[in-house]
C-alpha positions as CSV (number, residue, x, y, z in Angstrom):
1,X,-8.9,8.8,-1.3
2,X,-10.7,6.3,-3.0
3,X,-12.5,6.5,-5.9
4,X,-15.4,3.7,-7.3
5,X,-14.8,1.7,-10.5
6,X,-17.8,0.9,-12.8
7,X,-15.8,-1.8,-14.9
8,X,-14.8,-3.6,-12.6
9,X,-17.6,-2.3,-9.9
10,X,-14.1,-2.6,-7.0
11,X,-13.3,0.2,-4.9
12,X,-9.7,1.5,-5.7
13,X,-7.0,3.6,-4.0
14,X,-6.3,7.2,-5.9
15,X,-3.5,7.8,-3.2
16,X,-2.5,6.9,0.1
17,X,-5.2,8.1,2.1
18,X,-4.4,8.9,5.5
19,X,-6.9,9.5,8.6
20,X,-10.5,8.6,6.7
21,X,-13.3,8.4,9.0
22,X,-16.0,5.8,7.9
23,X,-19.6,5.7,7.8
24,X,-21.9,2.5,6.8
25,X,-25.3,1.7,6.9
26,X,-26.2,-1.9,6.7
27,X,-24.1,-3.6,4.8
28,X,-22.2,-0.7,4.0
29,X,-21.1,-1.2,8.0
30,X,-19.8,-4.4,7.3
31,X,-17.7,-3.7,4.5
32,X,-16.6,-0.1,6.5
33,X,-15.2,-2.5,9.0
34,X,-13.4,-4.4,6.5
35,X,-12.3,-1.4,5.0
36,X,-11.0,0.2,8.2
37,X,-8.1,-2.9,8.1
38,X,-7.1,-1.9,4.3
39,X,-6.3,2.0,5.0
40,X,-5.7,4.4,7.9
41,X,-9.1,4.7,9.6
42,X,-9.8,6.8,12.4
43,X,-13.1,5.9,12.8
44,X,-15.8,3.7,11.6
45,X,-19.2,4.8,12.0
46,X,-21.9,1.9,12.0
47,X,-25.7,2.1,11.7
48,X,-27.8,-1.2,12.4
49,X,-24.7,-3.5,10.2
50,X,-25.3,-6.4,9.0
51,X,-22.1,-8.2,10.4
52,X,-23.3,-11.8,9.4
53,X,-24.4,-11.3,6.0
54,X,-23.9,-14.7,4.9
55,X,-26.4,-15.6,7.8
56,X,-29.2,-12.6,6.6
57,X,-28.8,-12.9,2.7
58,X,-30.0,-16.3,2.4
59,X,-34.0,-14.7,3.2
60,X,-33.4,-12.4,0.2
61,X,-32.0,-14.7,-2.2
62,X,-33.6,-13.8,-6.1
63,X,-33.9,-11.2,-8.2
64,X,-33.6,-7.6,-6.5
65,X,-33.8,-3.7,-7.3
66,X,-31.9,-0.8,-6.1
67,X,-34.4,1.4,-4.9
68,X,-31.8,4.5,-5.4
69,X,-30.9,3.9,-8.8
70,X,-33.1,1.2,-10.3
71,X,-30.8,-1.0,-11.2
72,X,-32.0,-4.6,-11.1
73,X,-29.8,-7.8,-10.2
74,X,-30.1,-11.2,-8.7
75,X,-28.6,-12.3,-5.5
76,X,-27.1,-15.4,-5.4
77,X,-26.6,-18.2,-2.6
78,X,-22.6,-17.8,-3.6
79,X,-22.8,-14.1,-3.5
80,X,-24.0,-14.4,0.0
81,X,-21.5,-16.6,1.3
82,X,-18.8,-14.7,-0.8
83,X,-19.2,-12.3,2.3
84,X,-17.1,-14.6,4.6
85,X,-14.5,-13.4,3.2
86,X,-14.5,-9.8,4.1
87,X,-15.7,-11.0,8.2
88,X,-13.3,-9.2,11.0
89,X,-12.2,-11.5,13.4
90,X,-11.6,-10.4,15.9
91,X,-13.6,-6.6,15.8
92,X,-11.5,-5.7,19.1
93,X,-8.4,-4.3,17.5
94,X,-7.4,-1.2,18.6
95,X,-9.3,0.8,15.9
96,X,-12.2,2.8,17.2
97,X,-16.1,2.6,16.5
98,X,-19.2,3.6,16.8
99,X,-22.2,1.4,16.2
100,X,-25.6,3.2,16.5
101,X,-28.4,0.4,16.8
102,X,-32.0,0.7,16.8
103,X,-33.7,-2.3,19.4
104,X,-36.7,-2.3,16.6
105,X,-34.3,-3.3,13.5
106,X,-36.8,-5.9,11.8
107,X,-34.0,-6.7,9.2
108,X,-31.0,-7.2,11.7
109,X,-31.0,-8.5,15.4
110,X,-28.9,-5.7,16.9
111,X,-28.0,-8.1,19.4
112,X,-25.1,-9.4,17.3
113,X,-23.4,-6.0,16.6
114,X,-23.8,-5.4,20.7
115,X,-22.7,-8.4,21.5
116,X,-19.2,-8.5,19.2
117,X,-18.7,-5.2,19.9
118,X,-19.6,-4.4,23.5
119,X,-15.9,-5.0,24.8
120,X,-14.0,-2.7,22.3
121,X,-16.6,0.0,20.7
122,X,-18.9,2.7,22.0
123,X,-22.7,1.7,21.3
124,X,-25.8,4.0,21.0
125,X,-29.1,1.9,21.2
126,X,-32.0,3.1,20.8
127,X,-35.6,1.7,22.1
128,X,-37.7,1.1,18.5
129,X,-37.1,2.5,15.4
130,X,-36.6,-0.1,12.1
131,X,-33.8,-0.9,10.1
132,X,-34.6,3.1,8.1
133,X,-32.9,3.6,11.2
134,X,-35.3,6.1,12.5
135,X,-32.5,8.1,15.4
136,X,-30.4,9.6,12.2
137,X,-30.3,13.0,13.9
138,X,-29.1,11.5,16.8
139,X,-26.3,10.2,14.9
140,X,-25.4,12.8,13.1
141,X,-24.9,15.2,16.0
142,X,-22.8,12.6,17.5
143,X,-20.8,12.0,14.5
144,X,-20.5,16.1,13.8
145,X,-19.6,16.6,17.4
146,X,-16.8,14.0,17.3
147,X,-15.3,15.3,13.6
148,X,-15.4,18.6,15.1
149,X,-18.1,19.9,12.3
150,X,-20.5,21.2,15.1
151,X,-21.6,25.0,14.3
């Protein structure tokens, strides 16, 4: 299990988790592939990642907003290329994932996720939709049906 720490704003280890499935969105699919190579993952669970952020941050460089919570912070040029450092190379090793991509992502070219990941994971494109990532139901069946949760 891990648990979130607002001092020092790191993810850290309560116990030796064993068997988490993963689930990211954006650039929480980048770091859930990074994460998947610090604990026992069974699965990761990607939707339209940014798997190059040092390539896509540069565009948004400046002061920023949560939207969820408000918070306001500035993105830096380091800050983006500090994301090198938590890049998988190579994606094809062994543990299994699930990218669901929407053709229409205005944010992300889903062609990079396809393309790293056509050899080893299973995609799910879909024609349209936006990075909102507009095929969640879609997803979620898929993801219930594989974590055994269907009704």
């Amino acid at each position: 299990m891990l648990t979130f720490n607002p001092t020092t704003r790191c993810l850290e280890p309560l116990q030796a988790a064993d068997g988490l499935d993963l689930i990211g969105s954006s650039m929480g699919g980048f770091y859930a592939q990074y994460l998947a190579r610090q604990f026992s993952v069974r699965h990761v669970y990607m939707i339209n990642p940014a798997l190059k952020p040092w390539a896509l941050l540069p565009d948004f460089l400046g002061p920023q907003k949560n939207e969820a919570t408000g918070e306001e912070y500035e993105l830096r040029r380091e800050d983006a290329e500090a994301t090198r450092d938590y890049a998988i190379d190579p994606v094809c090793d062994g543990i299994p994932t699930t990218l669901f991509l929407d053709k229409g992502d205005q944010v992300i070219d889903y062609r990079i996720a396809e393309t790293l990941y056509r050899p080893c994971g299973r995609l799910q494109l879909f024609d349209g939709g936006s990075h909102l990532f507009e095929h969640m139901d879609q997803a979620a069946a898929l993801i219930r049906r594989d974590l055994g949760l269907d009704d």
